[in-house]
N, C-alpha and C positions, 0 to 999 in steps of 0.2 A: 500490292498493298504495302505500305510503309507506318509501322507507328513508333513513335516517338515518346519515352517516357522519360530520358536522359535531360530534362529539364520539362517545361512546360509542357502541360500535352496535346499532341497531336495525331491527328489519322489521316494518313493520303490514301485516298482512291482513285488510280488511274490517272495519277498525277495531277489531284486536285484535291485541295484540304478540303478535308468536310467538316463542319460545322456542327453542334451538338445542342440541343435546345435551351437546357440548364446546367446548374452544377450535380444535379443528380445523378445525371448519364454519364457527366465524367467523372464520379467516383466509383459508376458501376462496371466501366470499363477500362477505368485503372486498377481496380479489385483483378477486375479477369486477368490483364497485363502485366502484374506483379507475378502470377502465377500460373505463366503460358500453357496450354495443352493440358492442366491440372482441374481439375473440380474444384470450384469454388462454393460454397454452401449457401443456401438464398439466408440465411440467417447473419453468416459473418457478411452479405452486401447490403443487409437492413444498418447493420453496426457504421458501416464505410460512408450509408448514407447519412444518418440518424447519429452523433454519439452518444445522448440517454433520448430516454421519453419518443421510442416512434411511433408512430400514431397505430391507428387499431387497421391503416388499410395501406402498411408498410409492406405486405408481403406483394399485393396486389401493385402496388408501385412499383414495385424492383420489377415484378414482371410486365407492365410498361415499357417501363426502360428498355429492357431487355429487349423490344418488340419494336422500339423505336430506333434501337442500334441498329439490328437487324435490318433492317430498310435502310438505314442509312449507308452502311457497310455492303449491303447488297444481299438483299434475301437468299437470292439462288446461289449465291457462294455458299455457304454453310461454314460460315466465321463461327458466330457464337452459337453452340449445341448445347442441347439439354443431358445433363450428366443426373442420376440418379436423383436428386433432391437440390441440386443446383445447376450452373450451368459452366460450361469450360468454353473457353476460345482456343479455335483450331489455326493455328498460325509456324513458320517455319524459324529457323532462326534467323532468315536475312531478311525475314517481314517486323524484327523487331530493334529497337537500335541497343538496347540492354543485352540480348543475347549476341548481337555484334559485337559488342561491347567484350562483351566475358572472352569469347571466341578468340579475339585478338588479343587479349591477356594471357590467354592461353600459349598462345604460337609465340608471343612476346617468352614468356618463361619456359617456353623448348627450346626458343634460339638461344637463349642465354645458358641453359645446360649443356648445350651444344657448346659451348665458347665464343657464342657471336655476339658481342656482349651490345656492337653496334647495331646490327640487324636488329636485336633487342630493342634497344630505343627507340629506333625508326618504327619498327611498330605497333611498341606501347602508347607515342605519341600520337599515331594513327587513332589510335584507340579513345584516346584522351579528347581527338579534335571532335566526337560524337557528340562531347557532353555541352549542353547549352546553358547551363545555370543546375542548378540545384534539383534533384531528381522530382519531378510530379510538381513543380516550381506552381503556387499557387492554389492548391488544391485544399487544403484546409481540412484533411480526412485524418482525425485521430486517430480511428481505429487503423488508418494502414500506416500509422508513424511507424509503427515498427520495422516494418519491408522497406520505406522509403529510406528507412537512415540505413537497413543494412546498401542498398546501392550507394549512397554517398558515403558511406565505410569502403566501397569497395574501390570507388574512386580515388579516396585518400591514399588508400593502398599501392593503386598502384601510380600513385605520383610518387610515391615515398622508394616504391622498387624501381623507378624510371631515375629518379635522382641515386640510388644506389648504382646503376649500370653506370652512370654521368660519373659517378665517383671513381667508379673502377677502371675507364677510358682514361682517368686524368682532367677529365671537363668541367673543373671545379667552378670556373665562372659562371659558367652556363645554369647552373643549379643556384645561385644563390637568391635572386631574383624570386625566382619560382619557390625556393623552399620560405623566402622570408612571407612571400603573399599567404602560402597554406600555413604558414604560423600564425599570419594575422586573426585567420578563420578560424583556425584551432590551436589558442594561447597554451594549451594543456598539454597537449602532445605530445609526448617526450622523444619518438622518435626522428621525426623530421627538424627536431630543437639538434638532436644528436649527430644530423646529417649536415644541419647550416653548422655546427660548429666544426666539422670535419672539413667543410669548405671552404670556410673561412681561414681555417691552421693553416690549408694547404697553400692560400696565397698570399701566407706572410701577414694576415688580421687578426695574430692571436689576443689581441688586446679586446675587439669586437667577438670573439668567440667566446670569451672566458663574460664579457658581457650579459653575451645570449643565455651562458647558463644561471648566473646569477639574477635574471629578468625572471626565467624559467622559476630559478626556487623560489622567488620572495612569493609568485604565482600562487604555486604549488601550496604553500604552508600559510599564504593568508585567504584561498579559498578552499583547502579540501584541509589543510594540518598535516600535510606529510610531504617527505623530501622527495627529489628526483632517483632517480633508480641510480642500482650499481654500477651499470653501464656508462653514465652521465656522468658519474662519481670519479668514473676511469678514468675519462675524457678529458673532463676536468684537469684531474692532475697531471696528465702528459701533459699539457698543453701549457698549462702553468709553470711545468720543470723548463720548459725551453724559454721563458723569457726569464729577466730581471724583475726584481721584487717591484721597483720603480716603473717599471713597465703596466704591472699588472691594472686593473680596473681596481677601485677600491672596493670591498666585499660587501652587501647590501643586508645589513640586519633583519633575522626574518623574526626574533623575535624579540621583545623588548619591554622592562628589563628583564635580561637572563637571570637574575635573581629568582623573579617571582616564579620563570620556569620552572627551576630548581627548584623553590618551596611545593609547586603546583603538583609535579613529578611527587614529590615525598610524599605529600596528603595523602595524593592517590593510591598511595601502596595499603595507606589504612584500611583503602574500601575494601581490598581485596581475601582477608578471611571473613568481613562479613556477608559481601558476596557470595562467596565458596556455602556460608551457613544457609544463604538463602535460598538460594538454587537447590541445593542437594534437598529442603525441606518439600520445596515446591513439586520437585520432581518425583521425588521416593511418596508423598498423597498421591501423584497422577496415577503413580503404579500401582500404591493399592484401588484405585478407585476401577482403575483398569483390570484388578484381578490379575497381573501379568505374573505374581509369586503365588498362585494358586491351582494345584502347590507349586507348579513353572510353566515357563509359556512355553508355547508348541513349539516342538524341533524344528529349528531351522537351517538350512545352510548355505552358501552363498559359494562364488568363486567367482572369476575375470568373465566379465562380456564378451562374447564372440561378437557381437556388434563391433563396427569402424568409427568408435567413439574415442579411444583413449591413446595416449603419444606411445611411441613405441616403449617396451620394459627395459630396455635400458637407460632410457632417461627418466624412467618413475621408478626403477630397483634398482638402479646402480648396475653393477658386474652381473650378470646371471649365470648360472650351469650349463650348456648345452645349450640348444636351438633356444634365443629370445623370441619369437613369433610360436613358441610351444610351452613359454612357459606360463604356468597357470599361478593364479596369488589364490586359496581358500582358506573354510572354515565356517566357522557355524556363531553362534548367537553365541555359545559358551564363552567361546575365547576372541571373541571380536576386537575386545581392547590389548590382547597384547598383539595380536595381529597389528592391528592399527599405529602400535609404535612399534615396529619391527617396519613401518613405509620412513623410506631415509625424509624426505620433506612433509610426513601425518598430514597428509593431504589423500582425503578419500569421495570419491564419488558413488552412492548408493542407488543401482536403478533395480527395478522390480513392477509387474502389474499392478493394475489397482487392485489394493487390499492382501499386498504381499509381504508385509510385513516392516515397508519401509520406515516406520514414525517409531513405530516398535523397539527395532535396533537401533533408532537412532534415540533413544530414552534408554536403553539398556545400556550402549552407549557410554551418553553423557551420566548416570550414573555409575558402572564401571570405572569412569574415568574421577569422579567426585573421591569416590571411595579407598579408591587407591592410591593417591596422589603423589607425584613423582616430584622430588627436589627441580624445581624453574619451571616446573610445567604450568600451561596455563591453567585459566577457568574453561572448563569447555560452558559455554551459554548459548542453547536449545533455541531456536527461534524459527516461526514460520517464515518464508519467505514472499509472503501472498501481497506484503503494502508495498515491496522496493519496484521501484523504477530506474533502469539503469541509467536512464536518458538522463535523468535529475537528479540523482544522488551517488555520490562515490559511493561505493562500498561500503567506508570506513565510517561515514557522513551517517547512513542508514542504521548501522551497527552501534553506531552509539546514540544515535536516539531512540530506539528500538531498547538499548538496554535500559536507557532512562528510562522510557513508556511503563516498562515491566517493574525499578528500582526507582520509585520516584527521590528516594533518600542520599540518590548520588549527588543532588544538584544543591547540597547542600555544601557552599563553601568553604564555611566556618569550621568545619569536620574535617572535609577530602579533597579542598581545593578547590579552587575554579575547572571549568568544564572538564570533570574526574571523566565522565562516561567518556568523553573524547582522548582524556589521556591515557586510559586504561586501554582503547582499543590501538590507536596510535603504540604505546609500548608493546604489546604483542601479549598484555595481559591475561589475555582472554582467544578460546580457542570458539570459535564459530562454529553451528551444528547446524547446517542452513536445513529446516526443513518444507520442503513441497515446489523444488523452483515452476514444475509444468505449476505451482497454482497460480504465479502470475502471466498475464495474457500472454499467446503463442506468441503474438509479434513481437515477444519482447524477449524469448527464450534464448536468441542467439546471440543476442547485444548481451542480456545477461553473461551468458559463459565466457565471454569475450574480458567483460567486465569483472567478473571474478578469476580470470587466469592473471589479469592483468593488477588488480589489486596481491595477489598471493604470489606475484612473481620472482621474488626476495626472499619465498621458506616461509613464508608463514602459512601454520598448519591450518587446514580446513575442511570440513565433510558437507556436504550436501546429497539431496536426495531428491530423485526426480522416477517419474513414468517414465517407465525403458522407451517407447515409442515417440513420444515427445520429445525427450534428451537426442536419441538417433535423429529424429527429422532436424532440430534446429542446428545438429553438426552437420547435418548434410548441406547446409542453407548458407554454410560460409565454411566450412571446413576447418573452423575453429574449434578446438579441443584443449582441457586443461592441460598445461603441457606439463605437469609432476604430478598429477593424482592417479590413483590406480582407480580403476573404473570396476568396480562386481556390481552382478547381479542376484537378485535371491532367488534361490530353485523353486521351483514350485514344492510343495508339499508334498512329502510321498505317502503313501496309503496307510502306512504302519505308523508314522508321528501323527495322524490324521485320528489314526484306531485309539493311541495310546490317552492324545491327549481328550477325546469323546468321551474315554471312558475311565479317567485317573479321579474322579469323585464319585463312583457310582457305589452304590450299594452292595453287598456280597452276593446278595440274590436277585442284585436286577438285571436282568437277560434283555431289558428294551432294546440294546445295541447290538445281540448276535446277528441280526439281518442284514446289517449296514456294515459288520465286519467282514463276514462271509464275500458281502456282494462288493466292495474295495480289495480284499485278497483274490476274488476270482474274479473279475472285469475291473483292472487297473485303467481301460480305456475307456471305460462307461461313462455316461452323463452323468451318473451323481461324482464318479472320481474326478473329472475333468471338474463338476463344482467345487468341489471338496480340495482342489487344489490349492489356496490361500490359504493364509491363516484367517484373512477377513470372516470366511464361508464359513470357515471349521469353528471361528468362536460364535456367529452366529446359530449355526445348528445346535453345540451342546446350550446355548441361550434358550432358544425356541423350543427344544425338545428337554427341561431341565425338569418339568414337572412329571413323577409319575403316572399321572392322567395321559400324559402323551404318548402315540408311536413313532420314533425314528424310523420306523420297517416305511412307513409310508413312501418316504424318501427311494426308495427302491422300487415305484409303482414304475413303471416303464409308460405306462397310456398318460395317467397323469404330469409325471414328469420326465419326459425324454428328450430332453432336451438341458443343456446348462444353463441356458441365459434362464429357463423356466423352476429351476430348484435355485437359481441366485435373487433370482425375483420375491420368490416366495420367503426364501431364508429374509432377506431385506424387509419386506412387507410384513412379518411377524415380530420381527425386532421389537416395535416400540408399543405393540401387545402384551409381549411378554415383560419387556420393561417392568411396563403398567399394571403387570395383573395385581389385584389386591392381595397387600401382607400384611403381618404385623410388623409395626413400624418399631425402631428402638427407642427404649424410655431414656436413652442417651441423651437424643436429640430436641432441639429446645421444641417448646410444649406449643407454642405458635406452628412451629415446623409440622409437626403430627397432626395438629388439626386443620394440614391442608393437605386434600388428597385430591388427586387428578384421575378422572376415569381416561381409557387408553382412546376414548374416542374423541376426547377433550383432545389428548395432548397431540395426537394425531393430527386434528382439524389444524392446532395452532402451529405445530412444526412444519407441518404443507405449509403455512401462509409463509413461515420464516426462510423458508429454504428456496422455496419460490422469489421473494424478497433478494437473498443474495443472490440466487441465480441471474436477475437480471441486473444484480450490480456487478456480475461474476467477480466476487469473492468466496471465501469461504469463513471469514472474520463476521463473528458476530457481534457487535460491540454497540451498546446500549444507544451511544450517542449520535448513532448515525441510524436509529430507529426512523427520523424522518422521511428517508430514502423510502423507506415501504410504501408512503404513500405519494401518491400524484403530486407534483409543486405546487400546482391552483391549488388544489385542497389544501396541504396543508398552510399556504399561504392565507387562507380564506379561517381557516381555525387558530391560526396563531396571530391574529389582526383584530378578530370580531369581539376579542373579551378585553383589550384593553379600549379599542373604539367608541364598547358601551360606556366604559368607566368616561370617555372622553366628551360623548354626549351630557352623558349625567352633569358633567363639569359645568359645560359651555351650560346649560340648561338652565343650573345652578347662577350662573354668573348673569346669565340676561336673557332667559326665554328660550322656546323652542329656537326658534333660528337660530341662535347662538350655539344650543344646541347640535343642531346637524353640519354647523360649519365646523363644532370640533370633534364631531365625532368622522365626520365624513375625510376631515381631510387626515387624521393620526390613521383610520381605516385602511384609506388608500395608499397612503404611506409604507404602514406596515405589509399589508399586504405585497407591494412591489418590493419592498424589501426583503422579504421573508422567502419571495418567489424566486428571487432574484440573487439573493446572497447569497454568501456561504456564512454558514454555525459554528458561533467559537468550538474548541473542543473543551476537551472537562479541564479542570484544573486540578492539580495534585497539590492540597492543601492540608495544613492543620493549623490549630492557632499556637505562636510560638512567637515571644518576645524578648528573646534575648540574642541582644546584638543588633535591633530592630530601632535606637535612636535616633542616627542620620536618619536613615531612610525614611522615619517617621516623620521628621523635619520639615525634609523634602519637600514628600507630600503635602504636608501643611499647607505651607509655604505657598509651593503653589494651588490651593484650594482656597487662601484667604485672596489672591492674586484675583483669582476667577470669581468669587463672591461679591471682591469688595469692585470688581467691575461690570458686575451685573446692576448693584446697587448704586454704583455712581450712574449709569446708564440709562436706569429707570425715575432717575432723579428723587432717591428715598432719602428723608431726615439721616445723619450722618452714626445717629444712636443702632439704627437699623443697617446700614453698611457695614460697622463694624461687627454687627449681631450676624451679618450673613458670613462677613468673611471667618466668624471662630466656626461657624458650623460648616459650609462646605469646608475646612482646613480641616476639622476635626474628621470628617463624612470622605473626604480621601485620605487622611491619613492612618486610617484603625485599618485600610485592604494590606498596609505591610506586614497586620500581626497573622496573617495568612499567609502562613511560609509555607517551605516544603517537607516532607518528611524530615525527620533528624537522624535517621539511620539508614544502611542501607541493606541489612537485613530483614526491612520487610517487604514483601511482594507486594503489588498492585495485585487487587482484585478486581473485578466488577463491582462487588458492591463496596468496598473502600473507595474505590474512585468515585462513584455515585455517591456516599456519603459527604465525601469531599470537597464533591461540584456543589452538591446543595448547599452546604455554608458558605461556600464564597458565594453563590449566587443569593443567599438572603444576606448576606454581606453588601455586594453588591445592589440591591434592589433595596437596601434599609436607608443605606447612605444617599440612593437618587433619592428614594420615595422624602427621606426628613428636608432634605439639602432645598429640592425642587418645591414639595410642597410650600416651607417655609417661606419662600423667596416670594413664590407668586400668591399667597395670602396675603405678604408684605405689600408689594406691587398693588395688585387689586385695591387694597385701601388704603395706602397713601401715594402712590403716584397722580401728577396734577391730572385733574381732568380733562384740562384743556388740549392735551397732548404737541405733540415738537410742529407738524407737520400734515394734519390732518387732510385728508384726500375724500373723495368719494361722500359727501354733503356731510365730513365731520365723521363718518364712519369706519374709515382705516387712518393709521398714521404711518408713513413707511419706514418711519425710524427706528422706534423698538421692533418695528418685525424686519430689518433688517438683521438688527441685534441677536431677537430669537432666530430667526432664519440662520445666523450661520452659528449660534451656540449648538441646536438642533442637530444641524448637515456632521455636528462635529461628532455629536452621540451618537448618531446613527451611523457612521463612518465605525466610529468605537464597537458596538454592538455588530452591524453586518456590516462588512463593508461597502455593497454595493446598497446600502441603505444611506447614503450621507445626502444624496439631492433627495431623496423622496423625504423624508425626515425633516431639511433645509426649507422645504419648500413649503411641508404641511406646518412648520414652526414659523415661516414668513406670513404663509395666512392667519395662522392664530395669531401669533406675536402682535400684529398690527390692528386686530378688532382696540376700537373705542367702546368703553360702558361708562358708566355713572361711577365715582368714587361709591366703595362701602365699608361700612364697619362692622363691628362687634362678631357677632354671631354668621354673619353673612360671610364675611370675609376669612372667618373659620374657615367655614364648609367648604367654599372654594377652592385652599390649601389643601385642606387635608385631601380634599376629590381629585385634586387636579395632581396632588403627590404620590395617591394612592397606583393613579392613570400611569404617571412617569415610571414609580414601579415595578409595574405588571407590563409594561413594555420593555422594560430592561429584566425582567425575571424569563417571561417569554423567548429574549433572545438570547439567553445562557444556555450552555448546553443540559442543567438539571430541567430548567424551563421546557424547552424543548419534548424535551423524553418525555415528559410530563404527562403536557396535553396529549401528545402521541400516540401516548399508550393506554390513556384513556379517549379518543379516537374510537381509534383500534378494538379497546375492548366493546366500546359501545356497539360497534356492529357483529363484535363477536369474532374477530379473527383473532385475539389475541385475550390473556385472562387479564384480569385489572390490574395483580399483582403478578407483574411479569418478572421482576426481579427473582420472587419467592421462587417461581416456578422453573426459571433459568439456573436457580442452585439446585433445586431439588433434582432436574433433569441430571445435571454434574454428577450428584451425587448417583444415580440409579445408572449410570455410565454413556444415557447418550448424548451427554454435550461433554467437550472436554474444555479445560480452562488454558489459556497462553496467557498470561498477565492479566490485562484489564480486559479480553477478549475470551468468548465463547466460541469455539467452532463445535461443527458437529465431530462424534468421536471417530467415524468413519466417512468421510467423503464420497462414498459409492452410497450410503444412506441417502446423505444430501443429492444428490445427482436423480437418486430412487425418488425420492417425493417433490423435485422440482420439476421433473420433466413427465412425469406419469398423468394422463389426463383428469380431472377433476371427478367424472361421470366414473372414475375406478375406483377411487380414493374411498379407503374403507378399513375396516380394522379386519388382517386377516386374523384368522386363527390356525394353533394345529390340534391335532390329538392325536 
């Protein structure tokens, strides 16, 4: 057997290609061949198949497939086997061309250690002549982008170490060809940019060398904003020392005027103590909300990974004592931060279990670091890592619109400059606190660390935090490692911080803990200790067990719980019980607040729907605005179409009878709905009203709104009183969205409900301006455009002219609102645009306007993200999966500590929660209790 995944894919059997029936079986069997002799999970081959929405007989499909391989492959071989809940393919390495592949890369970098540097070549080339195109070339499977780019990572690799041996032989020519094609592919690359320039020097082209690097930077700084490395830098100037000034290429401006950099640069220094204000406020509420100073969080302590995760300690500590393969980096929660600047490049990697205490220390952290702050140091800023895509965004690219997301008051120029978020993170103003990398998908773990070694390569300090298991598998998966961060891991919990912190708020005479201390000092290997080993577990139990009604001794039953995953289950299952239980609320709190209470069975029911919801977005970001996701695309296509439709009936009804009627309501219906199913939803806006400095721009606007008015109304052939009448109001109707700027400071955070607040005034902004503009226009239209129309079709019943007119005004709004909404929108405005009626007046020709403006409205309010949520979530509430005021209940959760807040985003406060009620079957789902 022979398969082929080094480009297009293929299977030979018995020296005949076989043939596959769809694209199905070759995603399910490029799933298996990505990860030879490995369990592949029947769930990640629904993904491979399916990228959202697979149908309810996705499981029963994959095993199809499976079944159709099998026969094709040859049943009585035992290719593909059934592994535990998935299935593995049983293959060698010389039945695969990828494991060939690797093999001869292999033996390619022994000859070269060896000093064969030619042997070398000859066989990496060997290696190289495998590949047919582009790894899994045509296959179209999202979810396995990640595995397919690390193989063409790996290719690139080693074209980049085959032109290194070329260099080292002297075979400068021979390499340029080749390193110019892999530039062509990969403009960004810096090191094959750093190989063609070596080659070039060597044969006397340093005029096309010094060329390449300046192609390189103008690249670099007018698609990511940052220069080419040290390295390049080096290059550069040898190469330039050896010719005449007259010689050199002339220097290619990367930015332009340098002036405005300069000013741009200065602004931004302004943001930087408000930043510093903002952060530390945001942060130092999370912690009390967390209870983490009450009165301190559980003992913790950490030291170096025994995992083969991190570059050796001489190159992340510099000089060491004694054996570097013995030396250990520790310490605990207390003194983290001066540990941390005691790492010569403050580049630290955090791995730990689920619910070890990683998000913890990395908030203790960034507020240690806030509090203390050291002359040039940066900001450190806290941020999940759950939206990045390595594949799509630099580092730097992510970081600063992530800090935006969170400081909408950055983007305020008139303040801090033009793109501040971007200059701040580009200077090195800010110290990055990545937290959750496992939360974004596994295929993307390894391209990530790759990604982040690669942006912090130059000293810039960084922490991130990852699931020990996860962070090891994706090093293992390319051998890719931060090469300067030091790598700890958090200990588990020992029994006595476990004892102290259970029982550091109890009563003088409450004895409810002696059973649970006794039984952790005498069975440190017991299943409650082995639970009780995180901090997740430990703060869970004293939660669960806080009320004097309860016994923690239960916890020590051995029948009942003997087992860990069964007291972690139960600890997690009580959680949003005890939340819940009814208190007396503070008279603090505003008085709307108080008079909303949630029983635990309520919050329960609605947290399963939430958690469920992101699980199959796999995220962990809760955020208002992407509520539509929860439900099916038909549906919510079908509820975000049906209520401006009616209004659109009502119109057409209004204008010339029931059939007039269903042609507009039918066709804006259909419209909407392919749009709604089919698009994608703006996100929110970060707005406030703010007019100063807002006159251009207001202009502008105008400007062009009188432009588009007064040629709607030459178009429909209106008296010239009513042209001008259209052009002040659409001028005016776009030009009031400039007084909706951005924050003015950049000390305040985004919230969820500030952002929410926000979206809705631009969107009744937005929906005032269509609804006056629109309506106005076609009340005008209706009663004085000639009867007779331009070009009348169909026995005087269409005119194709104004609905060409409308047809592409329409295509233009619905491109505006969804994008993939511009032909259905075009199309349903081609049909309308061109109905023929009777000229009307007075009163008639009212109702028209106002119906027909109310319709454009609530279509453009619909497709806004405030819009959106809206109907949503009353949807939603109406069948009961979610309360009506979800907002209220999203804060209140924040506040009782089981959602936590990132900016404009909710997660839950623990992730092993969310994991607890998304994957737990329905028929379980219940509110435990303890006593």
């Amino acid at each position: 057997m022979d398969f082929r995944i080094l480009g297009a894919l293929e299977a030979w059997v018995d020296g005949e290609r076989t043939n596959f029936p769809g694209s199905r079986h070759q995603r399910v069997l490029a799933s298996l061949l990505l990860t030879p002799n490995s369990a592949v999970p029947v769930a990640r081959l629904v993904a491979a198949i399916w990228d959202e929405n697979p149908p309810a007989t996705a499981v029963k499909q994959v095993q199809n497939c499976i079944s159709t391989l099998r026969d094709k492959l040859g049943a009585d071989r035992g290719v593909i086997v059934t592994d535990g809940r998935g299935y593995r393919i049983v293959i060698g390495d010389e039945e695969l061309d990828a494991s060939r592949f690797q093999c001869l890369v292999r033996t390619a970098h022994q000859l070269a250690s060896d000093g064969d540097a030619a042997a070398a070549v000859a066989t990496i080339r060997r290696a190289l002549r495998l590949w047919r195109g582009p790894a899994l070339d045509g296959l179209g499977a999202h979810a396995l982008s990640g595995l397919i780019a690390q193989l063409d990572e790996q290719r690139i690799r080693a074209v980049e170490r085959c032109a290194d041996w070329h260099l080292e032989l002297g075979e400068y020519e021979k390499v340029i060809d080749q390193l110019t094609d892999l530039i062509a592919l990969h403009p960004l690359r810096e090191r094959p940019h750093a190989q063609l320039m070596t080659a070039l020097d060597r044969v006397g082209r340093q005029a096309d060398a010094l060329t390449v690097f300046h192609d390189l930077r103008a690249r670099l700084v007018d698609e990511l904003g940052v220069d080419p490395g040290s390295e390049l830098h080096e290059l550069h100037a040898k190469i330039l020392a050896k010719i005449p000034d007259s010689a050199a290429p002339p220097a290619i401006p990367v930015s332009a005027p340098g002036l405005d950099a300069g000013i741009s640069s200065v602004r931004s220094d302004r943001a930087i103590p408000h930043l510093r204000t903002a952060i530390t406020r945001q942060w130092t509420a999370e912690a009390e909300l967390r209870s983490l100073n009450r009165p301190e969080p559980i003992s913790l302590t950490w030291s170096s990974t025994g995992r083969p995760v991190s570059a050796p300690a001489a190159r992340v500590f510099g000089a060491v004592s004694g054996d570097s393969q013995q030396f250990t980096f520790s310490g605990s929660l207390g003194d983290v931060v001066t540990r941390f600047r005691e790492l010569p490049a403050r580049q630290l990697v955090v791995l730990g279990a689920p619910g070890a205490g990683k998000s913890v220390l990395a908030i203790l952290l960034t507020l240690g670091l806030l509090n203390d702050p050291r002359p040039g140091e940066p900001i450190p800023v806290l941020s999940s890592l759950a939206s990045w895509n390595p594949h799509r965004q630099h580092l730097h690219q992510w970081l600063a619109a992530s800090l935006l997301e969170a400081h909408p008051g950055l983007a305020n120029e008139d303040r801090y400059g033009r793109d501040a978020a971007t200059q701040l993170v580009l200077d090195g103003a800010v110290l990055p606190i990545l937290d959750g990398l496992d939360e974004i998908p596994p295929a993307l773990h390894a391209a990530a660390i790759d990604a982040l070694d690669h942006a912090t390569a130059h000293g810039r300090p960084l922490v991130v935090t990852c699931r020990a298991e996860e962070y090891e598998n994706a090093v293992k998966q390319t051998g890719a490692v931060l090469s300067r961060a030091a790598v700890i891991e958090i200990d588990p919990v020992e029994p006595e911080a476990a004892i102290a912190f259970l029982t550091s708020r109890t009563a003088g005479g409450d004895r409810r803990w002696e059973a649970v201390e006794e039984h952790l000092r005498c069975r440190p290997d017991s299943a409650l200790a082995q639970a009780l080993s995180t901090p997740l577990m430990v703060d869970l139990a004293k939660t669960a067990y806080t009320s004097p009604d309860t016994a923690p001794a239960d916890l020590c039953d051995p029948v009942r719980f003997g087992e860990p995953d069964t007291i972690e289950d139960h600890l997690l299952d009580t959680y949003i019980p005890t939340a819940y239980a009814p208190r007396p609320l503070s008279p603090a709190l505003d008085p709307s607040a108080r008079s909303r209470t949630y029983t635990a069975a309520q919050a329960e029911r609605w947290f399963t729907f939430l958690a469920k919801a992101l699980h199959r977005q796999r995220t962990q970001d809760l955020a208002w605005w992407h509520l539509y996701h929860a439900v099916p695309r038909y549906t919510a296509g079908l509820y975000l179409s049906i209520l401006p439709g009616l209004l659109f009936l009502i119109t057409g009804w209004t204008a010339a009878g029931p059939g007039m009627g269903l042609i507009y309501g039918g066709s804006f219906t259909v419209a909407g709905f392919i749009a709604h199913r089919f698009g994608r939803h703006a996100d929110p806006l970060h707005v406030e009203v703010h007019f100063h400095h807002s006159a251009d721009r207001f202009l502008l606007r105008f400007a062009t709104g009188v432009m588009v008015g007064v040629t709607f109304g030459l178009g429909w052939v209106l008296p010239i009183r009513f042209v001008i009448l259209l052009g002040v109001v659409f001028g005016t109707a776009l030009g009031v969205n400039v007084w909706l700027d951005v924050p003015v400071n950049a000390e305040r955070v985004s919230t969820p409900a500030t952002v929410l607040r926000n979206d809705r005034a631009a969107t009744w902004a937005h929906t005032l301006s269509f609804m006056v503009s629109l309506g106005l226009f076609c009340g005008i239209a209706f009663a004085f455009t000639p009867g007779n129309g331009f070009g009348e079709t169909l026995s005087g019943r269409f005119d194709p002219i104004p609905a060409l007119a409308a047809g592409v005004s329409t295509a233009v709004l619905g491109y505006f609102l969804l994008k993939a909404g511009g032909i259905a929108y075009g199309a349903a405005g081609f049909v309308v645009g061109g109905q023929v009626f009777p000229v009307a007046y007075g009163s008639h020709a009212v109702a028209f306007g106002i119906l027909f403006g109310l319709a454009a409205g609530l279509t453009v309010c619909v497709a806004r993200a405030w819009g959106t949520y809206t109907l949503t979530r009353i949807w939603l509430a109406l069948r009961g999966q979610l309360p009506f005021h979800l907002m209220y209940f999203l804060e209140d959760a924040h506040r009782r500590g089981v959602l936590r807040q990132t900016g404009a985003i909710y997660q839950f406060r623990h992730a092993r929660l969310q994991e607890r009620l998304a994957t737990r079957n329905d028929g379980k789902a219940g509110v435990s209790s303890v006593r």
